[in-house]
N, C-alpha and C positions, 0 to 999 in steps of 0.2 A: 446606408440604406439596407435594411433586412430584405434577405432571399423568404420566400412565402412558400412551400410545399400544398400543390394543388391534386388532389384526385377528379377523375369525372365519372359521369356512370356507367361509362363504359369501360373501365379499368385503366384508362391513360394516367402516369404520376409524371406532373412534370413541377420544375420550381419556375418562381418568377420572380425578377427584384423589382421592390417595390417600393416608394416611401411611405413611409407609416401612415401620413394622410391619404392617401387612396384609398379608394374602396375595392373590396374583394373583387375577383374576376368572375364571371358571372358561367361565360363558356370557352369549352377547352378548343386550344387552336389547333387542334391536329382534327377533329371529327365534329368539333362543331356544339358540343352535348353538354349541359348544365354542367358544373362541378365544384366544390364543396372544397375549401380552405383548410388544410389537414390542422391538427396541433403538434407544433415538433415542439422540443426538448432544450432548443438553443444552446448554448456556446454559456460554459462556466466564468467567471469572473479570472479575467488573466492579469497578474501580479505582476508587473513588472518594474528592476530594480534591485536593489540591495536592502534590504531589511525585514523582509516578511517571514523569512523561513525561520525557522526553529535554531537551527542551525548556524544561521547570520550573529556577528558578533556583537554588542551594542554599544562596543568601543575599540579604540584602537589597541587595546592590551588584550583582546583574545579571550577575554575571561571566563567564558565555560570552556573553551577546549584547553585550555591550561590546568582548569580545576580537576578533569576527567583526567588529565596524562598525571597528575600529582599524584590524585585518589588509588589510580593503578599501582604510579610507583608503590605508593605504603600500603598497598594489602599483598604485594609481590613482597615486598621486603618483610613483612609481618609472617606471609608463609614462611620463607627462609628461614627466619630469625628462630621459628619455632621448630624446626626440622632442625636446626645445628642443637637446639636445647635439650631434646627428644623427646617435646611435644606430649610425652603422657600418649601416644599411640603407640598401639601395636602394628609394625610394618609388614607382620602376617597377614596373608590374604586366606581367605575360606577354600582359595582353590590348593593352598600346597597341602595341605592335610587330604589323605584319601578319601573318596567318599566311599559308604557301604553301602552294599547294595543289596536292594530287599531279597530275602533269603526264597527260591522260589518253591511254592507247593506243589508238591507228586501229589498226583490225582492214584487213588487204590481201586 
């Protein structure tokens, strides 16, 4: 059964459970006074289970989290490989060279 969020006009908000076939409540139990069926927002669609997420495997071999720990291994190993070669970089940084610094103007 759905809870029903009710205003009245005199500012009372109360909920009421109700089954779907009933009709609106007409007046509020606390004062008595017309009151008006709010529109809530309701409750998301709840998944529940093993296989919805992204994340879930869609066999028993694991196979994207296996493919991702592979992938890793070979671009770790690709770095290495190319750091023992000497890669064609230079391992100079912009920082160990001094930097100059702008020459300042005397005002005359």
């Amino acid at each position: 059964m759905p809870t029903y969020d009710y205003e009245c006009a005199k500012g009372h908000n109360f909920e009421q459970l109700q089954p779907i076939t009933a009709d609106p409540l007409e007046e509020c139990p606390q004062c008595g006074s017309s009151v008006r069926r709010l529109i809530g927002g309701g409750t998301g669609i709840i998944f529940k289970g093993s296989g919805f997420y992204v994340t879930d495997s869609k066999g028993k071999s694991g196979g994207a989290a296996k493919s991702k720990a592979a992938d890793k291994g070979k671009t770790e190993k690709a770095a290495s490989d190319g750091a023992a070669k000497g890669g064609g970089e230079s391992t100079k940084s912009s920082t160990d060279s001094p930097a100059k610094k702008p020459e300042k103007a005397v005002a005359t």
